[in-house]
Structures are given as C-alpha cells and as structure tokens.
KESELUM-221521 format. One line per 4 residues: for each residue x, y, z of N, C-alpha, C. Coordinates in nm, 4 decimals, always signed. Example, Ala and Ser with C-alpha at 12.3 -4.5 7.8 and 13.67 -1.06 7.14 Angstrom:
+1.3190:-0.5690:+0.7800:+1.2300:-0.4500:+0.7800:+1.3200:-0.3300:+0.7800 | +1.2850:-0.2250:+0.7080:+1.3670:-0.1060:+0.7140:+1.2900:+0.0030:+0.7870
***
This chain:
+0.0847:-0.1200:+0.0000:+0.0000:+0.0000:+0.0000:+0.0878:+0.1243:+0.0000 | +0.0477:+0.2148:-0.0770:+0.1107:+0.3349:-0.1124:+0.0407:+0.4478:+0.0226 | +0.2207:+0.4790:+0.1073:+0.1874:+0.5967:+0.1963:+0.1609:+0.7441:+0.1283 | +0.1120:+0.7885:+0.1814:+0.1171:+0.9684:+0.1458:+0.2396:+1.0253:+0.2305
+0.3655:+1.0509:+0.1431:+0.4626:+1.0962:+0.1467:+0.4793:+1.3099:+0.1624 | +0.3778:+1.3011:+0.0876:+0.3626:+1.4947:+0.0979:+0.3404:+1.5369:+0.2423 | +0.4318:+1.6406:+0.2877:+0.4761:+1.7257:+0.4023:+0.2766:+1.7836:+0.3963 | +0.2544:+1.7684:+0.5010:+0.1274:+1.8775:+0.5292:+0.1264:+2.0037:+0.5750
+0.0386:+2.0472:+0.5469:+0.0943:+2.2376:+0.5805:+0.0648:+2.2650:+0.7087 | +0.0777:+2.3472:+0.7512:+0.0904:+2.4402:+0.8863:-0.0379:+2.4473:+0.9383 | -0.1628:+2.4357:+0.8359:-0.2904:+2.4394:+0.8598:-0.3423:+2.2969:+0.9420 | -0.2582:+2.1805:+0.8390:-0.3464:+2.0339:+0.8519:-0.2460:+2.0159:+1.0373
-0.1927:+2.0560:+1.0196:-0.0570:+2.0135:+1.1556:-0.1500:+2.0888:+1.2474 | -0.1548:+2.2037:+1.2290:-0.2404:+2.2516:+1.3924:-0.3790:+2.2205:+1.3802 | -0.4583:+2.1803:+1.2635:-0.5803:+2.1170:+1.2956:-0.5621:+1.9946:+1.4235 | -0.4343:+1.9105:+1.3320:-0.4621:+1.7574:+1.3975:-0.4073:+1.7692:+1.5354
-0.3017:+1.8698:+1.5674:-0.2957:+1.8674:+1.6911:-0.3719:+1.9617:+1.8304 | -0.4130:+2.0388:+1.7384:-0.6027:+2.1040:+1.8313:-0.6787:+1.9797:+1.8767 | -0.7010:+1.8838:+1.7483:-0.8250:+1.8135:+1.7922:-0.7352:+1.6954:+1.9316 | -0.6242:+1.6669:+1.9266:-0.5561:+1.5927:+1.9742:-0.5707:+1.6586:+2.1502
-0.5445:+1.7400:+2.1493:-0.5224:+1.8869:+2.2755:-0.6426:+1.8777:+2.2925 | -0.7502:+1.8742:+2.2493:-0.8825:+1.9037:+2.2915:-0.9319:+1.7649:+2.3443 | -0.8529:+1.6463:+2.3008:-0.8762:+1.5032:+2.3596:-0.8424:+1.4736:+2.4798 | -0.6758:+1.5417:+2.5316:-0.6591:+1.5329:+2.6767:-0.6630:+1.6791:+2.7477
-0.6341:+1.7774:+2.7228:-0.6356:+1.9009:+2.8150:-0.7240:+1.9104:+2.9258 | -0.8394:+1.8740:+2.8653:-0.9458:+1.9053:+2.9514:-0.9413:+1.8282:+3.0956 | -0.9489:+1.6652:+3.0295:-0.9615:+1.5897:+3.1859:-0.8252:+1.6147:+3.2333 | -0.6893:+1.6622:+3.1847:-0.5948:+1.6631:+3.2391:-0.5793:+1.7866:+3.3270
-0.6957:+1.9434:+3.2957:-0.7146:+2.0020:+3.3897:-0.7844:+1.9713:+3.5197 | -0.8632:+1.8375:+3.5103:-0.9491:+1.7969:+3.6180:-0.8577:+1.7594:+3.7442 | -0.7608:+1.7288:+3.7202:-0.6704:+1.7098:+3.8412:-0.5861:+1.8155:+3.9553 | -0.6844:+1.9201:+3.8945:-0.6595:+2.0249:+4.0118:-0.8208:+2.0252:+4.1103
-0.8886:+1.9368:+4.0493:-0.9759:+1.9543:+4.1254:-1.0070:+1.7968:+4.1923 | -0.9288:+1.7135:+4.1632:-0.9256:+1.5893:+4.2074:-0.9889:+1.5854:+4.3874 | -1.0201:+1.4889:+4.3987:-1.0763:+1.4609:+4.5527:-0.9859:+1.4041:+4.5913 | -0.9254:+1.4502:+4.6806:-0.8105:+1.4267:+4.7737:-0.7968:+1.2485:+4.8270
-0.9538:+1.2338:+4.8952:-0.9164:+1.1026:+4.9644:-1.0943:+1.0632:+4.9425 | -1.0999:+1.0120:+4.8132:-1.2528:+1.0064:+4.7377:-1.2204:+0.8429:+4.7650 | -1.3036:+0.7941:+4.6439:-1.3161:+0.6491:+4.6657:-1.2297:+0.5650:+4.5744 | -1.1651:+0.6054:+4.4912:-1.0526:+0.5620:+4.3944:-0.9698:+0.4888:+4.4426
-0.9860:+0.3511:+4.3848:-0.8235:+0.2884:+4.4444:-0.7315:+0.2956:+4.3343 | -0.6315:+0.2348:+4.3870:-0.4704:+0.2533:+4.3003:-0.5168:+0.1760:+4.2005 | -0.5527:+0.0825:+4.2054:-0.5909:-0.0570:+4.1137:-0.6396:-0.0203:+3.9891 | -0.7978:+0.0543:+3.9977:-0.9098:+0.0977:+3.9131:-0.7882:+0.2664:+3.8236
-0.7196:+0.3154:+3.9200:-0.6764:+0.4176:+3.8682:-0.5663:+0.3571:+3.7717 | -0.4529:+0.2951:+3.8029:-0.4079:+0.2499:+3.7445:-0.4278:+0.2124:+3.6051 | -0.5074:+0.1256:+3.5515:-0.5645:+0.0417:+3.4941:-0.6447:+0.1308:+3.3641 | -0.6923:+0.2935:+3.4597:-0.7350:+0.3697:+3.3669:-0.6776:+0.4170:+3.2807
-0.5697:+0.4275:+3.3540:-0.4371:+0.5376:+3.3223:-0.3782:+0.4166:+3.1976 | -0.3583:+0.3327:+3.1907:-0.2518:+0.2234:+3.1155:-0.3939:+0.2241:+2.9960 | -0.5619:+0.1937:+3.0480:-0.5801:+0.1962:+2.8890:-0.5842:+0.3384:+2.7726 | -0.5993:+0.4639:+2.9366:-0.5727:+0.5933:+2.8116:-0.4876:+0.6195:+2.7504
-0.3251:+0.6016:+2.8252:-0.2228:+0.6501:+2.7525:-0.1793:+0.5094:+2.6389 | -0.2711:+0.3756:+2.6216:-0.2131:+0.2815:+2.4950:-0.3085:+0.3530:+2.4018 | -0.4714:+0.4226:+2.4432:-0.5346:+0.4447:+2.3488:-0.4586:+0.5863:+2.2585 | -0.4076:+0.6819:+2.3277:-0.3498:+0.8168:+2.2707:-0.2271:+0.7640:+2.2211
-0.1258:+0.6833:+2.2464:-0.0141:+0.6416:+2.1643:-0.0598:+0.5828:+2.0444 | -0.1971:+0.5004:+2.0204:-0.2434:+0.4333:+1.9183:-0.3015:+0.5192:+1.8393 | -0.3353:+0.6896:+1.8450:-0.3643:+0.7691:+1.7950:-0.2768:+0.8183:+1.6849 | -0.1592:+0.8611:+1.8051:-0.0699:+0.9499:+1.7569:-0.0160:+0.8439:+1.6902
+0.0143:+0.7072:+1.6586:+0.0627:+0.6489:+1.5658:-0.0028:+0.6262:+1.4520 | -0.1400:+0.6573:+1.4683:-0.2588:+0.6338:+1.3696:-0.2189:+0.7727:+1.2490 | -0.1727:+0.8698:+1.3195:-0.1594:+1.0273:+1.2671:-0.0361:+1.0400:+1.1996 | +0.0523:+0.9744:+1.2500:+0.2170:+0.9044:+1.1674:+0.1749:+0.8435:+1.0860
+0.1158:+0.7036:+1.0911:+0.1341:+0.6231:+0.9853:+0.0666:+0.6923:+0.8799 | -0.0725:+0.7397:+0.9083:-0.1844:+0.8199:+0.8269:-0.0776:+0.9224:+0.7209 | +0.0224:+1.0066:+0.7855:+0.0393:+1.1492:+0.7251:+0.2092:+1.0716:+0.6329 | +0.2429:+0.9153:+0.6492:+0.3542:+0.8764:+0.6372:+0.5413:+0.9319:+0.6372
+0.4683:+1.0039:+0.7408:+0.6054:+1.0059:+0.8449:+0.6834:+0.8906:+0.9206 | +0.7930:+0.9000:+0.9737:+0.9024:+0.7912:+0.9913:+0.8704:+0.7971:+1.1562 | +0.8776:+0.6949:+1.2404:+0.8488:+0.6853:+1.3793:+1.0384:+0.7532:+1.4099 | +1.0789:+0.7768:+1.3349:+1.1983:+0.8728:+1.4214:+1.2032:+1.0409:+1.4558
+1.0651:+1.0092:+1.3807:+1.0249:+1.2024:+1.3991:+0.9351:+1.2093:+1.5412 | +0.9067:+1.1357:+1.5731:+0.8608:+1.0876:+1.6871:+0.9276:+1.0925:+1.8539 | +1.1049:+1.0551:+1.7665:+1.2054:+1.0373:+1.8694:+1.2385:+0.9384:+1.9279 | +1.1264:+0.8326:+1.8553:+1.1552:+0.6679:+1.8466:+1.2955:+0.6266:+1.7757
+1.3999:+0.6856:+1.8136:+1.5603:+0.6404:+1.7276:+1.6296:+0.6061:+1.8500 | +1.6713:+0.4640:+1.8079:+1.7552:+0.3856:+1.9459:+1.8881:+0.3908:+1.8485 | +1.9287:+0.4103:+1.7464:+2.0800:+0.4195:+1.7446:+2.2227:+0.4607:+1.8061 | +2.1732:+0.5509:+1.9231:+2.3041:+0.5621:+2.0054:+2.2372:+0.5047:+2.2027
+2.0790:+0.3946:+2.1514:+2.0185:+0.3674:+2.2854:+2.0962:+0.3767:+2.3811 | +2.2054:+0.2554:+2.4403:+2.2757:+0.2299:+2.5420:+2.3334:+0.3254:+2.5826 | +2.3844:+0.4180:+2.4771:+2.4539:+0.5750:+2.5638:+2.3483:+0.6511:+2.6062 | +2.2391:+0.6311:+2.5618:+2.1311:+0.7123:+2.5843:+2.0733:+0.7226:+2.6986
+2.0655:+0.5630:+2.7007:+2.0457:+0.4609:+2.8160:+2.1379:+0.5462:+2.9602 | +2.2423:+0.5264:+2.9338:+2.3246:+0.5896:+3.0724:+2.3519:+0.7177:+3.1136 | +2.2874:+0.8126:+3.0086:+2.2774:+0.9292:+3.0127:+2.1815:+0.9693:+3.1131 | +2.0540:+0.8642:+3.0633:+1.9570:+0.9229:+3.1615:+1.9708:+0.8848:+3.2828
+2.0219:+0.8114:+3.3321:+2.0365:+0.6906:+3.4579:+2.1314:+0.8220:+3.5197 | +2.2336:+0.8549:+3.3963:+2.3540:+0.9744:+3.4777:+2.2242:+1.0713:+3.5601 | +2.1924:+1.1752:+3.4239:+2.1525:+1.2476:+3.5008:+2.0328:+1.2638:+3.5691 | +1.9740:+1.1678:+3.6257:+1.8658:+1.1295:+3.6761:+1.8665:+1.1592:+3.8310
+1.9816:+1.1785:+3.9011:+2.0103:+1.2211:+4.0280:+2.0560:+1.3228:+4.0225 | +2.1235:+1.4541:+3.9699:+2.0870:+1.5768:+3.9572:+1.9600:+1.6236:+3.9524 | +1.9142:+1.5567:+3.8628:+1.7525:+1.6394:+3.8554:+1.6451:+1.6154:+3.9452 | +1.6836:+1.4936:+3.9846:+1.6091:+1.4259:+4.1062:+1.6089:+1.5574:+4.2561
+1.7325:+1.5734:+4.2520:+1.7653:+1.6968:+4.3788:+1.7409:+1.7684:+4.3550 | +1.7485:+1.8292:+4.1909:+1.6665:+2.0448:+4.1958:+1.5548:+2.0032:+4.1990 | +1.5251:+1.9114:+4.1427:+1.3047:+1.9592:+4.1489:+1.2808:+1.9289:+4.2902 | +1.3362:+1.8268:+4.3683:+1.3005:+1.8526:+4.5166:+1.3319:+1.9887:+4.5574
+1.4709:+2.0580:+4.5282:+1.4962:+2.2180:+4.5739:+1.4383:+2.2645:+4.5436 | +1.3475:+2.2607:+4.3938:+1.2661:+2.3564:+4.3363:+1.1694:+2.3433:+4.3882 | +1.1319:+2.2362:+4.4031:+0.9705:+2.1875:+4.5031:+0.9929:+2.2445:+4.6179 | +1.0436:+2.2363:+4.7174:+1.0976:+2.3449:+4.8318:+1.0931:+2.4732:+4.8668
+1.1643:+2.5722:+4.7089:+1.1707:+2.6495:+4.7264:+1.0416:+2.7170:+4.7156 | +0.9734:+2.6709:+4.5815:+0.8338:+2.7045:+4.5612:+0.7195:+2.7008:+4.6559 | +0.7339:+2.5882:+4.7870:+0.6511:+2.5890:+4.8728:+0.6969:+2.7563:+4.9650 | +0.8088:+2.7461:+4.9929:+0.8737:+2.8411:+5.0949:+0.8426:+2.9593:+5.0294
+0.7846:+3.0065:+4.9107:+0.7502:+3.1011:+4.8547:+0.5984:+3.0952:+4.8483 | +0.5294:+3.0543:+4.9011:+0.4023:+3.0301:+4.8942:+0.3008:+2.9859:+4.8415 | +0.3741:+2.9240:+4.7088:+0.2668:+2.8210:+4.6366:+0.2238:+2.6690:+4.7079 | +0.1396:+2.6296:+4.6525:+0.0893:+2.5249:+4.7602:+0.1725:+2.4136:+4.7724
+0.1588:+2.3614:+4.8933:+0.2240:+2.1846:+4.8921:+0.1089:+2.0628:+4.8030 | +0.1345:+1.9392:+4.7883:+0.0919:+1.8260:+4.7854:+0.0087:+1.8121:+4.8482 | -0.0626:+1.7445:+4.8534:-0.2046:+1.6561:+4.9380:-0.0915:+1.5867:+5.0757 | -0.1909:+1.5850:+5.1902:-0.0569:+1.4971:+5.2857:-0.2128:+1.4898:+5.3914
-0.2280:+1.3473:+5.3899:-0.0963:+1.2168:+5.3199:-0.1876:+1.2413:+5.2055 | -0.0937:+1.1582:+5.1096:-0.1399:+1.1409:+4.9241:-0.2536:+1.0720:+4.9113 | -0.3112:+1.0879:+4.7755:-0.4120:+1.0299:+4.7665:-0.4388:+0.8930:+4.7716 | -0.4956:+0.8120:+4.8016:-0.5179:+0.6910:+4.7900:-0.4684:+0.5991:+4.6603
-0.5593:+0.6955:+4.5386:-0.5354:+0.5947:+4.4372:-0.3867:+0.6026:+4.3526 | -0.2621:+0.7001:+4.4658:-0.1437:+0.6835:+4.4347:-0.1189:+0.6397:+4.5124 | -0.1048:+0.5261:+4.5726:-0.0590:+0.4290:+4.7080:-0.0467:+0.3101:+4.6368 | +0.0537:+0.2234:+4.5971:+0.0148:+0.1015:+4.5773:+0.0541:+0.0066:+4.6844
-0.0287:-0.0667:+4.7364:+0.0143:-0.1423:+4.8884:+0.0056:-0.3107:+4.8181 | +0.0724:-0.3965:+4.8771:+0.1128:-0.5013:+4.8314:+0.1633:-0.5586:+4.6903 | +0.2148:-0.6592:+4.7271:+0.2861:-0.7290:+4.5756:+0.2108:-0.7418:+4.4605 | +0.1288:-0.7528:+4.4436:+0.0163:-0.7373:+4.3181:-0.0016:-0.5684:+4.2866
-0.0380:-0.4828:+4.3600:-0.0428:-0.3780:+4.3320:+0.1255:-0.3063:+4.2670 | +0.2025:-0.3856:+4.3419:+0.3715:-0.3124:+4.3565:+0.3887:-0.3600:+4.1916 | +0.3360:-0.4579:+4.1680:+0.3821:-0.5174:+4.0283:+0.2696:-0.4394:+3.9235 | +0.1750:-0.4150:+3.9649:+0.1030:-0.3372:+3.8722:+0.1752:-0.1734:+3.8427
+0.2400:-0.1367:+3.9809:+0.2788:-0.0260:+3.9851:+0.3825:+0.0038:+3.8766 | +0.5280:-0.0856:+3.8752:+0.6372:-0.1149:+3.8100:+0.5453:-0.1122:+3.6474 | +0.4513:-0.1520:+3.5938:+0.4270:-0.2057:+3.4314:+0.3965:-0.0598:+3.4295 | +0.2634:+0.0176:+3.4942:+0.2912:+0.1674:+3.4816:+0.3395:+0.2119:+3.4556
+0.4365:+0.2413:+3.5494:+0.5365:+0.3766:+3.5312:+0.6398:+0.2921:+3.3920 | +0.6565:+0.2366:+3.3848:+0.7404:+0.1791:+3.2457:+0.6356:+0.2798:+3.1586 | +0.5353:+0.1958:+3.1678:+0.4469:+0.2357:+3.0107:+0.3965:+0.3788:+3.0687 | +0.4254:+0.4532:+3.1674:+0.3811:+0.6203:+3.1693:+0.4965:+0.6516:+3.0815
+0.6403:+0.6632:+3.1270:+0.7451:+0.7102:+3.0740:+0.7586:+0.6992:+2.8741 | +0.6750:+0.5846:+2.9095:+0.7045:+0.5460:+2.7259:+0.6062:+0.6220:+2.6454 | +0.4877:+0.6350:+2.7272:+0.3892:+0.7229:+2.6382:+0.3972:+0.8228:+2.6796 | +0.4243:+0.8587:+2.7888:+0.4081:+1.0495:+2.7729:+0.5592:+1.0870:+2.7648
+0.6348:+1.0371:+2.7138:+0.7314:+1.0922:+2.7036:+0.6914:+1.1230:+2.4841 | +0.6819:+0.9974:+2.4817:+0.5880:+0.9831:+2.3195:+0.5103:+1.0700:+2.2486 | +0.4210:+1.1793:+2.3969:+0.3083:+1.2475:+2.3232:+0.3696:+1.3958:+2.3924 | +0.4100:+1.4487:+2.4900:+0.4417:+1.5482:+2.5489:+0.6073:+1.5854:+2.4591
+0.6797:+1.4853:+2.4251:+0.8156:+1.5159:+2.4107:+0.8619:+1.4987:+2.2165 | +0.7793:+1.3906:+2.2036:+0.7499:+1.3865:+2.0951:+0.6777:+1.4504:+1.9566 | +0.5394:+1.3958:+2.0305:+0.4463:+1.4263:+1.9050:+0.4165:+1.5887:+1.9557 | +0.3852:+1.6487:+2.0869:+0.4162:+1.7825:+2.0688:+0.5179:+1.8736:+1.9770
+0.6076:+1.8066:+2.0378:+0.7022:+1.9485:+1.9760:+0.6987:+1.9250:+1.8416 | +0.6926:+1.7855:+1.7650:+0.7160:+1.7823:+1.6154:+0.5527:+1.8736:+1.6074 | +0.4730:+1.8735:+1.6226:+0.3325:+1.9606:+1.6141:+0.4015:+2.0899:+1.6202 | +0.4018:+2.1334:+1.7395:+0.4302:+2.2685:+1.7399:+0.5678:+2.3454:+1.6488
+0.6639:+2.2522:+1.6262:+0.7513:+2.3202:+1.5864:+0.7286:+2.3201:+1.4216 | +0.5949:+2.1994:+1.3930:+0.5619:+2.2418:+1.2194:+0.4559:+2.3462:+1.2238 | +0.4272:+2.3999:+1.3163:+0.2894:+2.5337:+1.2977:+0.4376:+2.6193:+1.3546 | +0.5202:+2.6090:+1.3063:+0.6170:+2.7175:+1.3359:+0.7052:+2.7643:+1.4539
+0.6866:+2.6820:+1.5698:+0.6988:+2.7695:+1.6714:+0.8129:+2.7590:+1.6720 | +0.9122:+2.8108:+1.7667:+1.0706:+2.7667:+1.7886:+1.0865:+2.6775:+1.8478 | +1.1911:+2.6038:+1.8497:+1.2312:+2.5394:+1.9232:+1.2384:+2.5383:+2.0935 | +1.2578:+2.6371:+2.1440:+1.2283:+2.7103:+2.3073:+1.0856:+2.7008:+2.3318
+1.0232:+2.7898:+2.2145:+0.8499:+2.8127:+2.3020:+0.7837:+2.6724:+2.2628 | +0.8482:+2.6062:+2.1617:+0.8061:+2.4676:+2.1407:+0.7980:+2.3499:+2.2925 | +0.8938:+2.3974:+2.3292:+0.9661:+2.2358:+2.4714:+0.8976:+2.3409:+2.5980 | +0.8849:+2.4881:+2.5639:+0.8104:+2.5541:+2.6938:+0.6420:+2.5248:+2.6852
+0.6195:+2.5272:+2.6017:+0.4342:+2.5292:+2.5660:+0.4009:+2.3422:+2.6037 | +0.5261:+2.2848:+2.5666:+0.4611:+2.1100:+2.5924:+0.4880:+2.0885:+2.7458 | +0.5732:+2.1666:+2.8439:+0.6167:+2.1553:+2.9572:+0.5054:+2.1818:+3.0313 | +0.4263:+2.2809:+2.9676:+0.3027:+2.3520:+3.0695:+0.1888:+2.2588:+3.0685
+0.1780:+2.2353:+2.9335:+0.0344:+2.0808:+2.9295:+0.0765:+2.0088:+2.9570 | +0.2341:+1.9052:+3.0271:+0.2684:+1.7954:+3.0860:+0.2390:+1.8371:+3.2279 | +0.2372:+1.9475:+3.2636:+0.2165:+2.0250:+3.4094:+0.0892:+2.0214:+3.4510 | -0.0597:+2.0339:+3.3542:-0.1403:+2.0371:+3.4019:-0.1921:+1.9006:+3.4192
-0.1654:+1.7658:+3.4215:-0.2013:+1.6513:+3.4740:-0.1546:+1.6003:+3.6241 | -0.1014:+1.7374:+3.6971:-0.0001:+1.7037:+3.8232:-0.0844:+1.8517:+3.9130 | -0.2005:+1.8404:+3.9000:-0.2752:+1.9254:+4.0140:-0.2731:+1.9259:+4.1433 | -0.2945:+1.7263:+4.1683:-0.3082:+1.7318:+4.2914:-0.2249:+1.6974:+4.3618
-0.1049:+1.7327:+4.3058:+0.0462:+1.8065:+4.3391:+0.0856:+1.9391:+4.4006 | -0.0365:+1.9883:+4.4001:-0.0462:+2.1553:+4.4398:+0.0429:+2.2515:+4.3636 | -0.0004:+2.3866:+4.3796:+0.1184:+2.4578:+4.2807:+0.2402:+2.4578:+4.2395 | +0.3115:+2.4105:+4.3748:+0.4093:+2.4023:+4.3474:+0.4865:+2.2882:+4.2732
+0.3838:+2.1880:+4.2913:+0.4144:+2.0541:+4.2201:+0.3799:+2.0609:+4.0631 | +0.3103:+2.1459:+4.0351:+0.2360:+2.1546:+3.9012:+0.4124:+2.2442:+3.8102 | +0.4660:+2.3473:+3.8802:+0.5647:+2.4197:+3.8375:+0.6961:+2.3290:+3.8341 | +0.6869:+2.2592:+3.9258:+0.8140:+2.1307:+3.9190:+0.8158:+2.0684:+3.8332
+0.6635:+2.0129:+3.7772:+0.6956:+1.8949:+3.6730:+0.6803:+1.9362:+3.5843 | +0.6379:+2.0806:+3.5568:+0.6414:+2.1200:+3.3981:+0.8098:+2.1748:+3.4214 | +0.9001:+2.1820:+3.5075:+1.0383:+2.2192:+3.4700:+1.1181:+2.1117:+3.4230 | +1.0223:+2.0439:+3.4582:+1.1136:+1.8655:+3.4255:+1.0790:+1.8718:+3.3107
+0.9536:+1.8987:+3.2605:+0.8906:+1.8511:+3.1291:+1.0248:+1.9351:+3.0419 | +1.0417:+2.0389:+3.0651:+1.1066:+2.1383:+2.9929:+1.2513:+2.0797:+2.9773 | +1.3067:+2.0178:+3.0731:+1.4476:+1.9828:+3.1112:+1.4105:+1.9010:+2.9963 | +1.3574:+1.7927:+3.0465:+1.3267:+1.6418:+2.9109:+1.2860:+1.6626:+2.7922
+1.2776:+1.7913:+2.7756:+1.2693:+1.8110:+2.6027:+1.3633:+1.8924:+2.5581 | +1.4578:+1.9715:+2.6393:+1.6266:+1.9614:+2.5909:+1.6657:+1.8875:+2.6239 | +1.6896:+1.7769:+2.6566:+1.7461:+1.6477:+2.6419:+1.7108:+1.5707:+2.5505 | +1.5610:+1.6146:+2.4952:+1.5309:+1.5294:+2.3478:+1.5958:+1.6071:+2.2851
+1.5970:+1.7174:+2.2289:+1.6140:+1.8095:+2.1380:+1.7429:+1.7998:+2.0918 | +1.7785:+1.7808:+2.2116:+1.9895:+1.7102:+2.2097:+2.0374:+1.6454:+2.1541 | +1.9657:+1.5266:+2.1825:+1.9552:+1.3649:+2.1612:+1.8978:+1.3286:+2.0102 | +1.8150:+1.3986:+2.0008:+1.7158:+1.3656:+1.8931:+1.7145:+1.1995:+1.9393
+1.6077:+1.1781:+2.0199:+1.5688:+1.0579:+2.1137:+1.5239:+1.0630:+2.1956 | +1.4102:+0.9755:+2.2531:+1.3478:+1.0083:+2.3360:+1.4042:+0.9350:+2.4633 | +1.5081:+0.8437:+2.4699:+1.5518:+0.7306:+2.5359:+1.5669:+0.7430:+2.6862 | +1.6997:+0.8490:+2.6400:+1.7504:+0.9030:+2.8019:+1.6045:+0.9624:+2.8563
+1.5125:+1.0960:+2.8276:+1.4027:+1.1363:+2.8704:+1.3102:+1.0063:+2.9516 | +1.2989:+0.9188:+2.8560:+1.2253:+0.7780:+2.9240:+1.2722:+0.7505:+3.0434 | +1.4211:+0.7120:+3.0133:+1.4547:+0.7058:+3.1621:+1.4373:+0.7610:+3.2555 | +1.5109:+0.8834:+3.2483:+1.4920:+0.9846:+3.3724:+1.2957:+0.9411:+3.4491
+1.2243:+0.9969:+3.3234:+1.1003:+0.9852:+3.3565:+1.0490:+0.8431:+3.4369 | +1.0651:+0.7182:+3.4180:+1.1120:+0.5962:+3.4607:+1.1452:+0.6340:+3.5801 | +1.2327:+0.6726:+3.5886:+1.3288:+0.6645:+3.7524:+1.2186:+0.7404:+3.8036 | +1.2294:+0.8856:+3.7622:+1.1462:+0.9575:+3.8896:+0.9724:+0.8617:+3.9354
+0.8809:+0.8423:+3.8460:+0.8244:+0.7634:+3.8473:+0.8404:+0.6956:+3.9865 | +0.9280:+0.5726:+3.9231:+0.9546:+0.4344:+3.9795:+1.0040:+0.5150:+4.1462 | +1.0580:+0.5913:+4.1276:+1.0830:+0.6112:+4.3108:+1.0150:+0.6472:+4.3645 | +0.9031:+0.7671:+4.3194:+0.7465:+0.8027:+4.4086:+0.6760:+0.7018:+4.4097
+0.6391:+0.6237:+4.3130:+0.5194:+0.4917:+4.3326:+0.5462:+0.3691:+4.3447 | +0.6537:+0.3217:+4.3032:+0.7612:+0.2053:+4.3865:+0.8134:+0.1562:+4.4928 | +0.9386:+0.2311:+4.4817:+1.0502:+0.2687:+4.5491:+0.9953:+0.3184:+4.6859 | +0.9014:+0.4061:+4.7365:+0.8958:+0.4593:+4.8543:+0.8152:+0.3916:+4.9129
+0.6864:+0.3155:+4.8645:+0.6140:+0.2438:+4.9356:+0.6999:+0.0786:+4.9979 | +0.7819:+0.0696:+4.8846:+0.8550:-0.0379:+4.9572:+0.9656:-0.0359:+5.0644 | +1.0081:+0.1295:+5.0553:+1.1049:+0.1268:+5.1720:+1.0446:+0.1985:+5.2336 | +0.9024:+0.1774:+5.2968:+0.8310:+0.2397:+5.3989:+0.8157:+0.3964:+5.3984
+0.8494:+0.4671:+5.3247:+0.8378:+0.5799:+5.3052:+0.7590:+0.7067:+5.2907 | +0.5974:+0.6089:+5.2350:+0.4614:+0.6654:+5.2343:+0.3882:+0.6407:+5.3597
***
C-alpha cells in the first residue's frame, strides 16, 4: 500500500494537533480539582491510566502512519540507545535533587504543597499492586514521554513555533495533569517537562528522557512504598 509521502501544511498540523489537545487538556485540567481522599483505588486508577495513555499512543501512531512520516520524527531512534540509556540513569540524580529544591523552594515562597498524606489511588500497597505499579510507570514514561516530548514538539515546531516556546508550551500541558500536586508541584513537573525536552532536542531521542522519567516515576510509586516511606 502506497503511503502519502507529501509534508502537510501548517494548517493540517495545527488542525490535527487542536483536535488531539482538545482530547486530553481538559480531563488533564481535572486534576486540580481531584478529591483528595474520594473512593478511587490505586488498582481501578491504574488500569485507567494504562488503557488511556495505549489508546493516545495508538492515535498518535494512527496520525504518523496516516500522514507517512518515519516513527523517528517521533524520537523513536535507538541508534546511540545504550549511551542514551546511561545518560539518563547519569543524570537522573541531579535532577532528582533540583526539582526537590525547586519543590521546596516554591513551597517556601508560597505556592501550595501536595495533598498529605497522598491520595489513595497513588498508594500502591502489596505485591500485586507493587507489580502493577512497576508495568505503569514503564508504560507512563514510554507514552508520555511519546506524546508530550514527541508528538508535541514535532506539532508545534511544524505550525512554526521555535524550538524554546516549542519544549516551553509542551512543559506547561505535561504540568497540568499534576494538580493534585499543588502549585508548586504543578511548576516542578512542567520544569522537568522542559528539562526532558532539551534532552530530546539534544539527543534527537526520546531514550535518556524515558529514563529519567522511569526513575522519577519508579521512586514516588515504587521505590517509597517499599522502603516504607509513604
């Protein structure tokens, strides 16, 4: 079968990524209004979360294959993986410590803290849940690194934007799914978002970003419930 090889214009690019933005923005603003300690377990949340972000990766691949673009415009290119690989693992503990400083400082300046204690349906308690937790955060890192780091910026940067307001504008909509994080948590993870898309931009790869994203992940919803921490 014959792809459609022709570049689309500036018009068809911000159509498809409006209607795309108009698919998650919304419920992803709902998480500033999330219920703190409602009836949600980790389980049911979980579970939601793994079939929305396979259904929006199956989109945005629907919109690749459709417009026959290469999954490396994407940032799907493992040719230098393994360095990529240790890049992120490197700097994954630097960044790990400013966004806690930044998270810090931002509280000490008066934007809000976190929920305390956290919400329920981010708790995963026992070995079934701990193992549900681990397939998550794998497959969070892989898809939103996919649609925030990826298929954003190639969007925004074909309706023109630069490269800067490109990785700043996808940092702020990776920010608004982290509400009930409180303000200051919402400003942390869109700095990360921002960090992880000069590190794509670098890379041209999404690899190392995965990681990092992976790690941080894996140590809030993992990592801390198993070393007693929550």
């Amino acid at each position: 079968m014959l792809i459609n090889t022709t570049p689309k214009s500036q018009k068809e690019q911000l159509l498809e990524v409006s209607v795309f933005l108009f698919l998650i923005v919304p419920s992803m603003v709902l998480s500033f209004f999330v219920i703190r300690q409602g009836s949600l377990g980790f389980v049911f949340t979980a579970f939601s979360v793994i079939l929305r972000d396979l259904a929006l990766v199956s989109l945005i691949l629907f919109f690749i294959w459709r417009n026959g673009e290469p999954l490396e415009q994407l940032g799907w290119n493992f040719k230098n993986g393994w360095k990529d690989v240790a890049l992120g693992i490197a700097l994954f503990l630097p960044m790990f410590f400013a966004a806690g400083l930044l998270d810090h400082a931002l509280q000490a300046a008066g934007l809000s803290a976190p929920a305390t204690p956290m919400p329920s349906f981010l708790e995963a308690r026992g070995r079934a849940e701990l193992l549900l937790a681990f397939f998550l955060v794998v497959l969070v890192a892989i898809v939103e690194e996919t649609i925030f780091r990826g298929y954003l910026l190639l969007r925004f940067r074909g309706v023109n934007l630069s490269p800067p307001w490109a990785a700043a504008l996808s940092g702020v909509i990776f920010s608004l799914g982290h509400g009930y994080e409180g303000t200051s948590g919402v400003v942390t993870v869109g700095t990360m978002g921002l960090v992880f898309a000069v590190i794509y931009l670098w890379r041209k790869s999404l690899v190392a970003p995965m990681v990092m994203h992976f790690l941080q992940d894996f140590t809030g919803i993992v990592l801390a419930p198993l070393l007693g921490l929550k």
